[in-house]
N, C-alpha and C positions, 0 to 999 in steps of 0.2 A: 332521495330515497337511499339507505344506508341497509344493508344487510348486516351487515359486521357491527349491531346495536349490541347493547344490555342484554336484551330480550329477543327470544327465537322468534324469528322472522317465519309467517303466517301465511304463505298461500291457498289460496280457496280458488279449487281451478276450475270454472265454470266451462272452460273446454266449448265442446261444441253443444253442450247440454241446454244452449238456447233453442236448438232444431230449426234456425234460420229466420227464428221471432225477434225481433228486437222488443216484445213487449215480452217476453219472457227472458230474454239478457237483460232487461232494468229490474228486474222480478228477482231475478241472481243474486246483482249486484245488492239490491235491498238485503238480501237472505244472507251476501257476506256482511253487510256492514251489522246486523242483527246479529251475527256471533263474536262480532269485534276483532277479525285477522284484520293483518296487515294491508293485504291485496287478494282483488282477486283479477283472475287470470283468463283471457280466454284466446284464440287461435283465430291466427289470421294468415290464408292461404287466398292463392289463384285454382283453382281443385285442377284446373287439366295443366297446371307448371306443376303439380305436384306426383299425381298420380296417372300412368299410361290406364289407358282405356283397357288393357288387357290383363291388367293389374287383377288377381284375385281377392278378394275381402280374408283378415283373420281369423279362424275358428269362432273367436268370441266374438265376430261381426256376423257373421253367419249366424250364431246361437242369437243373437240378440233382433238382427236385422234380417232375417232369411237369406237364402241364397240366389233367388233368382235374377239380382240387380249386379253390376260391377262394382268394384271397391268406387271409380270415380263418380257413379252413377246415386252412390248412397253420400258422399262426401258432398257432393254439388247442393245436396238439399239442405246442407247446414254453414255454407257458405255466407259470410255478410260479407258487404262492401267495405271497400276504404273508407266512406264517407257514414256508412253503419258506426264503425271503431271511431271516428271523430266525435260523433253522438255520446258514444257509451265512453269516451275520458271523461266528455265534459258532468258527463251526469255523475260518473266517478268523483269527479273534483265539487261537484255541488251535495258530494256525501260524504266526501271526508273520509275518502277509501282512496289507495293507492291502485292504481289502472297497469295493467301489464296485460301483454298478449303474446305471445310465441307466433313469430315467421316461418313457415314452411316454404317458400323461396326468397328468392333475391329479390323481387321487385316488392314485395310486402315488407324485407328488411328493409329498402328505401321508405317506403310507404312509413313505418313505425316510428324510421328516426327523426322524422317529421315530428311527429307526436312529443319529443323531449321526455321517453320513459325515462332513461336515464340507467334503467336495469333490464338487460338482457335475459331471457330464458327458453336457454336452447336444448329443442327434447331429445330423446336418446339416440329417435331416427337419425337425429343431423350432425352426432360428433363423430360421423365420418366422413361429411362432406367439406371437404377442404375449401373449394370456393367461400360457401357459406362461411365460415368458420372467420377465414380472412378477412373477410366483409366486419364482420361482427367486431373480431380481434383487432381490426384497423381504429374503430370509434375509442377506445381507451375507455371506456363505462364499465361500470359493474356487470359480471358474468357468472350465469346459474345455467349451469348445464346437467343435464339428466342423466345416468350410464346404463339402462337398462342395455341388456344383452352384450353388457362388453366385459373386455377383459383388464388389466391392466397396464397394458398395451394400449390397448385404444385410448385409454384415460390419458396415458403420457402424450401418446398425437395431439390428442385434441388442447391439451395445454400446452404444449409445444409453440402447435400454429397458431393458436389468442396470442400468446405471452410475443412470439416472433412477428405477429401482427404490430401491437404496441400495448394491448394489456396487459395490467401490471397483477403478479400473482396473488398481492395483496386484496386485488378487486375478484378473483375467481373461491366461486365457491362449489364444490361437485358436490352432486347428491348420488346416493345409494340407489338404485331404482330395480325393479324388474319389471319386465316388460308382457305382465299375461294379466288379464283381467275375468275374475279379480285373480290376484295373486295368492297359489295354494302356502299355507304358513310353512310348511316344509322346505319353500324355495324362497322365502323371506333374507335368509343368510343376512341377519342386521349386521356380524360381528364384523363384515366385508367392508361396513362404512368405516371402520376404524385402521380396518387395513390401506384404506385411500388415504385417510389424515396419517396415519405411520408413512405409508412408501412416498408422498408428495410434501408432507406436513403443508398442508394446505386446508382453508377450511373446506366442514365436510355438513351436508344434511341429508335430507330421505325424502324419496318419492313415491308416496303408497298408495298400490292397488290393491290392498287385502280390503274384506269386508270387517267392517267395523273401526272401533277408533285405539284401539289397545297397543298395536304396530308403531303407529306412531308417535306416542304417547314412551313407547318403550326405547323410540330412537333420542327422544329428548335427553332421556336418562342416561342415556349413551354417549351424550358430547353432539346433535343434531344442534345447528343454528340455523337452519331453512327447513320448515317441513311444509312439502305441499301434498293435497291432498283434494280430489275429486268429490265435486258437490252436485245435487242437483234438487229440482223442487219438490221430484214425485218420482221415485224410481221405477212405475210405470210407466214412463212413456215412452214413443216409440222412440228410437236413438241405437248406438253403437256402446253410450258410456254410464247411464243411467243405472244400468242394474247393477254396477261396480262402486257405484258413486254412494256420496252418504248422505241422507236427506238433511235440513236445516233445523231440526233437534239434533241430530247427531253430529254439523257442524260446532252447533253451540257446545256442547258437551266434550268436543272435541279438545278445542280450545280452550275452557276451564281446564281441564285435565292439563294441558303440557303448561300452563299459566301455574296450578298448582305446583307442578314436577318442577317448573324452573324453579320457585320460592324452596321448596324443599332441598335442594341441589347444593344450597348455599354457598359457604364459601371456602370450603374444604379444612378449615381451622378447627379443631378439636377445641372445643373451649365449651363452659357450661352456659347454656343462653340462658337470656335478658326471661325465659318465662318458666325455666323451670330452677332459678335460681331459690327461687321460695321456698319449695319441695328439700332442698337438701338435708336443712334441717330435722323435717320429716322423716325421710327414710333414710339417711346412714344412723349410724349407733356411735355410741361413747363409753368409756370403760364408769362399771356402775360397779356399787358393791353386792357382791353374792351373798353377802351373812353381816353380821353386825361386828365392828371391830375395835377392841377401846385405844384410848389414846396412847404413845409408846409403843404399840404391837409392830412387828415387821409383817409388812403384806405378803401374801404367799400367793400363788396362781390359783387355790379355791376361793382366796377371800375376793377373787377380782369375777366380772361376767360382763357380757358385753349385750347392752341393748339401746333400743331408741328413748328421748332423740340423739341428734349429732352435732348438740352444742358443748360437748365437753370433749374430752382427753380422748385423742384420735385410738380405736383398736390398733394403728402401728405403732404405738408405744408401751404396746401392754406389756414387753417382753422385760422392759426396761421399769417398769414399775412396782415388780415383785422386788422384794428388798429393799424397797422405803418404805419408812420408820414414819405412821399416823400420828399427827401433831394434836390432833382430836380426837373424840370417838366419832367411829361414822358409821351411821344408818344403813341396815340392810336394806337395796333397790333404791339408794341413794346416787345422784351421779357422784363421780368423785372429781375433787378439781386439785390444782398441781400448789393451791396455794393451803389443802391438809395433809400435804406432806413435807416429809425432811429427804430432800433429795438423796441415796445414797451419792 
């Protein structure tokens, strides 16, 4: 698996939006391979290494999940096994979809690198967890890390300790993130991803939680070579991430769009392409004559005018064409060409 391709690398992050079904994480993974990304993505945790029992839920866990349960108490119910994620590569690999999952502790990093992802993706929560980090940074694999609520600063730590681990900068890629669901466009700040590829020069993509597909579609345009972005099958159902998520029309749609934006993006060369070369013709102009002129006369700037098409004598040489002496007579709304004149 190569992030640093041709083409912007495609995550479809099914997160915990299975709700602890594994007939609904094969349901997912159908609904990425139906939009045609890259991978899709889902999380793999121990819920009580991850979260203290006293832990409170996020605003938009509460809006979404009520408040009467503990953060651990909601996470435990979307919880699958190590032997779950063995299931869901292979089915991954018998779909010709690239399988990735994010670690929330250290025993599920072991656990993963069993698996031979090969590409790491670490969320925002975790580039300040040094441990972690080191773990990840020791394997030498490709690394996709999230930066929601950090600063620049933290983005340096966190490639510091990979790079000080043993991965190599060439294999790190940071993504732009914020960290509210969904995320108001106000606090989007896309121009920020460019400010991480300026201060690292390092590659950079996005991690959106705005509603809709427009955000991300707009980081492409921007220099984005990882876009992930949260799916799910029915943004009614009960869950934490669903109502932020984008259902499987609007993955597909997604993906057409940054597919188009990359072919549009092209290859920064000013040059006339291969389909509107035909048109040229058509719409520039050529110097014509304004009035009818006989043979012997000297052209003056009324006898000259300039219209389509634009297979004759370029209007930048009109200046230079007054004062040659017509070897013919030439027809008014005629083009004129250099071989009925006498050159001054």
């Amino acid at each position: 698996m190569k992030v640093n391709q041709h083409n912007v690398f495609i995550i479809a992050e099914a997160g915990v939006n299975h709700n602890g079904s594994m007939q609904l994480a094969k349901q997912l993974i159908d609904a990425a391979v139906e939009a045609k990304v890259d991978a899709v993505k889902f999380q793999t945790f121990i819920a009580e290494n991850v979260i203290s029992k006293y832990a409170e839920k996020a605003e938009y866990q509460k809006e979404t999940t009520g408040g009467n349960e503990s953060q651990l108490d909601m996470v435990k119910k979307l919880q699958l096994s190590f032997d779950d994620f063995k299931e869901l590569k292979k089915y991954c690999e018998s779909k010709h979809i690239a399988f990735l999952s994010t670690p929330f502790d250290l025993p599920s990093v072991d656990f993963l690198k069993t698996l031979n992802m090969g590409l790491w993706k670490i969320p925002s929560g975790e580039i300040t967890n040094m441990p972690y980090l080191k773990k990840i940074g020791a394997y030498n694999e490709e690394v996709i890390f999230s930066t929601g609520m950090s600063t620049l600063g933290d983005i340096e730590n966190a490639i510091r300790i990979l790079t000080d681990a043993g991965t190599q900068m060439k294999n790190i890629t940071v993504l732009h993130c914020n960290t509210e669901y969904p995320t108001p466009m106000a606090d989007v700040n896309l121009k920020a991803m460019q400010t991480i590829k300026d201060a690292f020069g390092i590659n950079v993509g996005y991690s959106d939680h705005t509603l809709g597909v427009e955000i991300p579609v707009a980081a492409v345009a921007l220099g984005a070579r990882v876009i992930e972005k949260h799916f799910t099958l029915d943004k009614t159902l009960p869950g934490p991430d669903h109502k932020a998520s984008l259902n499987p029309s609007e993955l597909i749609e997604m993906v057409k769009a940054i597919r188009n934006i990359e072919q549009a993006l092209g290859t920064g060369v000013k040059l006339p392409s291969s389909s509107e070369k035909k048109n040229t013709v058509i719409a520039r102009k050529s110097v014509h004559m304004a009035r009818e002129v006989k043979s012997g006369a000297i052209l003056t700037a009324e006898d000259l005018t300039i219209k389509r098409p634009g297979n004759g004598i370029s209007p930048m040489l009109l200046e230079e064409l007054v004062g040659c002496k017509a070897k013919t007579d030439l027809v008014e709304d005629t083009m004129l060409h250099l071989k009925d004149l006498e050159w001054k």
